[in-house]
DRENKOL-133382 format. One record per residue (C-alpha): residue number from 1; residue in one letter; x, z, y. Coordinates in steps of 0.2 Angstrom, whole numbers, plus 5000, padded with zeros to 4 digits. Layout:
N
NUM; a; X; Z; Y
...
***
This chain:
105
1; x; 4519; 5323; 5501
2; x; 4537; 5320; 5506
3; x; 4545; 5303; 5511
4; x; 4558; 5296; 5502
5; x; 4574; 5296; 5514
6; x; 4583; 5279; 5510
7; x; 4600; 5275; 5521
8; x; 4608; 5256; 5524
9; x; 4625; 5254; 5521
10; x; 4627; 5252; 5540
11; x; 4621; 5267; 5544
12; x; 4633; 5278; 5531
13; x; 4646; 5267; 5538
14; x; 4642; 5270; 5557
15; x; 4640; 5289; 5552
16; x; 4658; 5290; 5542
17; x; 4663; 5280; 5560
18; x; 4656; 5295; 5569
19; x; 4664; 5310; 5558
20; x; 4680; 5302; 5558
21; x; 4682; 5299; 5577
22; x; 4678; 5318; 5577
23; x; 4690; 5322; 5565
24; x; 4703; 5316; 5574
25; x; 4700; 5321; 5588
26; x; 4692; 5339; 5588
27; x; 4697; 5342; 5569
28; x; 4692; 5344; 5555
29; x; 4681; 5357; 5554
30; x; 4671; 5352; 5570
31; x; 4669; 5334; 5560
32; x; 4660; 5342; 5546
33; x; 4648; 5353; 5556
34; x; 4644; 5337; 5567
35; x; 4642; 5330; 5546
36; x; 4630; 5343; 5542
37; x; 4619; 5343; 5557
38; x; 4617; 5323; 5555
39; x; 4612; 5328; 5536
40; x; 4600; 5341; 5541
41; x; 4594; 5330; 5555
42; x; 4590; 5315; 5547
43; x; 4584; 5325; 5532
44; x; 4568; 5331; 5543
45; x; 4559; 5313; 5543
46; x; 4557; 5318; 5525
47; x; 4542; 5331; 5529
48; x; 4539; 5321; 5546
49; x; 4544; 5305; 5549
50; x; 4535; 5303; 5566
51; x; 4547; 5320; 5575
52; x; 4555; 5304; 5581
53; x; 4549; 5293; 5597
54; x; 4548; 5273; 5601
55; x; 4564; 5265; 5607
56; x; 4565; 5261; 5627
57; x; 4569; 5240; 5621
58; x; 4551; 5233; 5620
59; x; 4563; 5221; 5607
60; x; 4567; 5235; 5594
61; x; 4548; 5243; 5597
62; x; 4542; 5226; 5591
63; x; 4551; 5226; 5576
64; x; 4545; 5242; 5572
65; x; 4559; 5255; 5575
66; x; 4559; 5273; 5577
67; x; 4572; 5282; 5584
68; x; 4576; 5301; 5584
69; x; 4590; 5309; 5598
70; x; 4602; 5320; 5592
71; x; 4614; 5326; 5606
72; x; 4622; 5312; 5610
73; x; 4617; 5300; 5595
74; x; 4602; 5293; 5592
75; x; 4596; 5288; 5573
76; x; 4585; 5269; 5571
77; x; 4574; 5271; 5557
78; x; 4557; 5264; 5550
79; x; 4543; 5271; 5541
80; x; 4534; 5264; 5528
81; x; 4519; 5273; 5526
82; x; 4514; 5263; 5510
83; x; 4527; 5266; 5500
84; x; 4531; 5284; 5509
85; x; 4550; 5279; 5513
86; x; 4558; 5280; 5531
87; x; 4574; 5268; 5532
88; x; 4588; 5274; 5540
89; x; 4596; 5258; 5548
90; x; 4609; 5264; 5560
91; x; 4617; 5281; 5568
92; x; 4625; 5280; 5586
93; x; 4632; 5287; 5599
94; x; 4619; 5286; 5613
95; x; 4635; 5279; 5627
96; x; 4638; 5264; 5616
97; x; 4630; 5248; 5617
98; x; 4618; 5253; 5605
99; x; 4607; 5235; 5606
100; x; 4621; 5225; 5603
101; x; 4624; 5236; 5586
102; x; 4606; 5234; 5580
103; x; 4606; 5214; 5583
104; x; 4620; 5213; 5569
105; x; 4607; 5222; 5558
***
């Protein structure tokens, strides 16, 4: 049985912040591909939320995140196994301060 793929505002917003900076600066084209592999990608924790591995912050293992890499972005997520739903909570680019991000969640 599938899980339900449910997305925070945060984490559209942090992807629209990922697809514009690539439109601007690789076009337009290039922008949406990178849209639709982040789709496709995030998509797969529907049939298997667990593709994904544990964070390297002891702080974000604790507090029960997942994370799956993408290139150079890495998706935070849980899983709730109850109720069959994996929450997406952020999509970032793997150079940024990443930790800092997730504190504001």
């Amino acid at each position: 049985m599938k899980y339900r793929i449910v997305r925070t505002d945060k984490a559209d917003s942090l992807i629209r912040r990922i697809v514009l900076f690539i439109a601007e600066n690789f076009g337009k084209d290039v922008a949406l591909e990178k849209l639709d592999y982040l789709e496709k990608s995030i998509m797969m924790l529907a049939d298997n939320p667990y593709i994904g591995i544990e964070p390297k912050y002891s702080i974000l293992k604790r507090q029960g995140y997942m994370t799956l890499i993408l290139e150079k972005d890495i998706v935070f997520y849980k899983i709730d196994d109850e109720k069959r739903i994996v929450t997406i909570y952020a999509v970032v680019d793997q150079r940024q301060d990443y930790l800092s991000i997730l504190r504001g969640l």
